[in-house]
Short mmCIF file of the C-alpha atoms (twelve columns), coordinates in Angstrom:
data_MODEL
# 
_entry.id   MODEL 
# 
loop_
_atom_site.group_PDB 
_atom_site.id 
_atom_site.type_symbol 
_atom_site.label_atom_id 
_atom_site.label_alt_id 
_atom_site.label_comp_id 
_atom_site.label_asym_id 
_atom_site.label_seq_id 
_atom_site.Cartn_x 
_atom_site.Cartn_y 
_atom_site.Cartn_z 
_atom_site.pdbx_PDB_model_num 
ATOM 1   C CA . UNK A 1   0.000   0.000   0.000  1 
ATOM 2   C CA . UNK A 2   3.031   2.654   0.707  1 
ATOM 3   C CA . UNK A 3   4.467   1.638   -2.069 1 
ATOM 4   C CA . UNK A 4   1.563   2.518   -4.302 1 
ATOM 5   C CA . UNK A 5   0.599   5.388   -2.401 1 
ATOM 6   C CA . UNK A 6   3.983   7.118   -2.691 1 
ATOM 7   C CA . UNK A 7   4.425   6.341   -6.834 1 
ATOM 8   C CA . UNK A 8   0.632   7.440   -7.356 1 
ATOM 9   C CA . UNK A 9   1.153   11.016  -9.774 1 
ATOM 10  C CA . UNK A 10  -2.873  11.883  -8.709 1 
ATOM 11  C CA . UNK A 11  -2.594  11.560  -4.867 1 
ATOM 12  C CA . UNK A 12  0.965   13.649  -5.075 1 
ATOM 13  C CA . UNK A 13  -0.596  16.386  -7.176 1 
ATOM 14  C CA . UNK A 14  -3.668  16.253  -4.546 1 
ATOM 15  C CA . UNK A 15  -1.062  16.539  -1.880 1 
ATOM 16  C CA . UNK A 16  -0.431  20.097  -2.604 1 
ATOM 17  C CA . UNK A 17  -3.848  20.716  -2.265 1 
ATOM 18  C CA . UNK A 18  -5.278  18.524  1.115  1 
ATOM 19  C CA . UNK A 19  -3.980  18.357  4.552  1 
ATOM 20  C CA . UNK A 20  -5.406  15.712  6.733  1 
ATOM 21  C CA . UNK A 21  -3.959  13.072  8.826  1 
ATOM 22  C CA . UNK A 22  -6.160  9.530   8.935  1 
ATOM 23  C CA . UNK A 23  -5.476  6.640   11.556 1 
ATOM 24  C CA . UNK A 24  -7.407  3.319   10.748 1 
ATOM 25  C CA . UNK A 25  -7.132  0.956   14.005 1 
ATOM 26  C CA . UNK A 26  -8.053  -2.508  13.399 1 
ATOM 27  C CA . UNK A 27  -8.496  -4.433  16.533 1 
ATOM 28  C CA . UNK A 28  -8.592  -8.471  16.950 1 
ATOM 29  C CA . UNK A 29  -6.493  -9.202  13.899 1 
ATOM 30  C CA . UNK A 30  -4.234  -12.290 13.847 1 
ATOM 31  C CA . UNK A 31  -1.134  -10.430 14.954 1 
ATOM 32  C CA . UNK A 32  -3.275  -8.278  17.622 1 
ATOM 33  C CA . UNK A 33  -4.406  -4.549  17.044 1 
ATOM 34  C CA . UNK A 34  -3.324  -2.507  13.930 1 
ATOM 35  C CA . UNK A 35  -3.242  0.461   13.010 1 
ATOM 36  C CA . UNK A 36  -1.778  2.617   10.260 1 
ATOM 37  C CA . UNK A 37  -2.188  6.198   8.474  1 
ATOM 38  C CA . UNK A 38  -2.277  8.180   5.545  1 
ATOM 39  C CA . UNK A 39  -0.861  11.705  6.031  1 
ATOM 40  C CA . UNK A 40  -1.410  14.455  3.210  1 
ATOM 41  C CA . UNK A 41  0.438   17.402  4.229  1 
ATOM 42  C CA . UNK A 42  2.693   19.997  2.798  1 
ATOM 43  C CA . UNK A 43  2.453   18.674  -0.649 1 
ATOM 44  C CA . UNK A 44  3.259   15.001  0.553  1 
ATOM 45  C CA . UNK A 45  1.130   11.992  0.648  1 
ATOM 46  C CA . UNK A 46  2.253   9.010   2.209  1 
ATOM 47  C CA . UNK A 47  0.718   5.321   4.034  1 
ATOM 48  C CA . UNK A 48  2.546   3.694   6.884  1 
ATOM 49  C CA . UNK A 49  2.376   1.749   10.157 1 
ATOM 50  C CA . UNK A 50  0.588   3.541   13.490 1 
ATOM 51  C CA . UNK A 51  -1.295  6.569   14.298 1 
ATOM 52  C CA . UNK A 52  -0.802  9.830   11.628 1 
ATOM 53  C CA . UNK A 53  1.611   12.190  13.030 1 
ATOM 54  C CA . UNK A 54  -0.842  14.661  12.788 1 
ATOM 55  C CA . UNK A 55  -4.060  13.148  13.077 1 
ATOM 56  C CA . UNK A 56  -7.603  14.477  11.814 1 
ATOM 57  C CA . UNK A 57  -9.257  11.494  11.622 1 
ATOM 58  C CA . UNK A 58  -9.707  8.110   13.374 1 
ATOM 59  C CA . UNK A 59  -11.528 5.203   12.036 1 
ATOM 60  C CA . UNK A 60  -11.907 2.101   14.589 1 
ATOM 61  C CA . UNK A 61  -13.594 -1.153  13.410 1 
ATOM 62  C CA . UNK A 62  -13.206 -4.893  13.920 1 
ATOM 63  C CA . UNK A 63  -10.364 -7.274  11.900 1 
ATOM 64  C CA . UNK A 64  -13.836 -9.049  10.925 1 
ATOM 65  C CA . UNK A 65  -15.531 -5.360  9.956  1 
ATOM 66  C CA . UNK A 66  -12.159 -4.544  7.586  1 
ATOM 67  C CA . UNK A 67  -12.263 -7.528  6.245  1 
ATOM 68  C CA . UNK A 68  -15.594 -8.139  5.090  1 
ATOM 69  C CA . UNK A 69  -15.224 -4.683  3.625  1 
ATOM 70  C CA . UNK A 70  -12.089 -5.392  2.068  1 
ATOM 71  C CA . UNK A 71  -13.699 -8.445  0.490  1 
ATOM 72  C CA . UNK A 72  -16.477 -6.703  -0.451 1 
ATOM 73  C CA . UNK A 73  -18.970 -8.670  1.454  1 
ATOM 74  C CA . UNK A 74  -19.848 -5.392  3.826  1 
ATOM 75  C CA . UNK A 75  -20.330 -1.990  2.392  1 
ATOM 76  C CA . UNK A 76  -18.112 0.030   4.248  1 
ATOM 77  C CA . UNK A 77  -20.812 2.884   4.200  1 
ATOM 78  C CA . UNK A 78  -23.681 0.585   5.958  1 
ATOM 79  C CA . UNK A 79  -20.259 -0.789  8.430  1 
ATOM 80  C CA . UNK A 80  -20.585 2.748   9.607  1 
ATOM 81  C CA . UNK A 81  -24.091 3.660   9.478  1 
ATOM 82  C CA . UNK A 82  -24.341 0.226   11.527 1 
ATOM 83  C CA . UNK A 83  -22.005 1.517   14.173 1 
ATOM 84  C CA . UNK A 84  -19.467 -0.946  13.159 1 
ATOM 85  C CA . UNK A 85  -16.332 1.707   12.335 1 
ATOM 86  C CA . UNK A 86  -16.028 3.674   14.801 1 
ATOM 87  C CA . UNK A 87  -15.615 7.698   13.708 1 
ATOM 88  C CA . UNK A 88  -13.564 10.307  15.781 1 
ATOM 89  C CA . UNK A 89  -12.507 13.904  14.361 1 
ATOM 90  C CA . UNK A 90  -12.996 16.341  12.126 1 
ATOM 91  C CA . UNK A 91  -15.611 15.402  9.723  1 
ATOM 92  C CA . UNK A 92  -15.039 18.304  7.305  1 
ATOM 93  C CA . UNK A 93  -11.403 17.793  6.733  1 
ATOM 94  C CA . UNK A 94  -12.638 14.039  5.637  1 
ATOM 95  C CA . UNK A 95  -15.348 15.619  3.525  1 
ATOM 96  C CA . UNK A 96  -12.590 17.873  2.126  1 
ATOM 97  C CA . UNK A 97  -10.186 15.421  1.043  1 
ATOM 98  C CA . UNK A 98  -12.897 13.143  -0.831 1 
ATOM 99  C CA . UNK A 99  -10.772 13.660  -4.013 1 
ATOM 100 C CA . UNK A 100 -7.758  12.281  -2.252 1 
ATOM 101 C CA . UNK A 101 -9.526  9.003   -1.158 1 
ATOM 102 C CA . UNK A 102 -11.165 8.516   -4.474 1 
ATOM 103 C CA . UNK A 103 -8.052  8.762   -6.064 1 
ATOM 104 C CA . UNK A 104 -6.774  5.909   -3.170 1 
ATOM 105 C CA . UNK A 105 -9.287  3.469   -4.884 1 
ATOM 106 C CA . UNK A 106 -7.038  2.312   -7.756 1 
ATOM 107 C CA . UNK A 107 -4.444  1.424   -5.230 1 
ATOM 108 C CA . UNK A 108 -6.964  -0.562  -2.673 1 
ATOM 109 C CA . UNK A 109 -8.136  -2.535  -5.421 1 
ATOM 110 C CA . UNK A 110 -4.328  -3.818  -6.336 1 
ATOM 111 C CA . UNK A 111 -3.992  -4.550  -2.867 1 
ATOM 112 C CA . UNK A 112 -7.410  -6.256  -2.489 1 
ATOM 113 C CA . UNK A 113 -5.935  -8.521  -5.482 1 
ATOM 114 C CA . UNK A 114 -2.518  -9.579  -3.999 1 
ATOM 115 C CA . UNK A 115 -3.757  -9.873  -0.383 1 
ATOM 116 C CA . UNK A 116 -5.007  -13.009 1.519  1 
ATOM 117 C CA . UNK A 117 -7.444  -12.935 4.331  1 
ATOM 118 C CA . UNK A 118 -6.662  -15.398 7.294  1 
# 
């Protein structure tokens, strides 16, 4: 995912444009809670392990919640209507950077493809 989040021309040229810091925490995986982040911030964009340095957003949800979503067998917009991700911070800077996590769907979908579910 950092890989393809780093070498991604869109998300860098939406870079210069967004600031927002998003932690995902997924809790009761196989290898215990994880979380990770995408930062967009002074015209870089980049994914990696733990909390974002300078966090906007938090998303909390289940290792079973992620990865029925991830799978595709649970909408990720009924997940949270449903109470299953769990939403903390600033809703408008989310709202805001909808171009920069439409533009992160190419790069899910690879990942969705190469990655097996335990």
């Amino acid at each position: 995912m950092s890989a393809g989040v780093s070498a991604d021309s869109t998300l860098s040229a939406l870079a210069s444009q967004h600031t927002v810091g998003l932690t995902q925490v997924v809790t009761g995986t196989p290898f215990g809670d994880v979380t990770y982040h995408l930062q967009v911030r002074n015209g870089v964009v980049s994914f990696a392990s733990g909390a974002a340095p300078a966090e906007d957003v938090r998303f909390t949800e289940t290792y079973e919640t992620a990865v029925g979503i991830a799978t595709e067998q649970i909408n990720a917009q009924e997940a949270f209507i449903k109470g299953l991700i769990v939403f903390t911070g600033d809703h408008q800077k989310l709202i805001d950077a909808g171009d920069v996590f439409a533009a992160l769907n190419p790069i899910f979908t690879a990942v969705r493809e190469s990655t097996v579910f335990n």
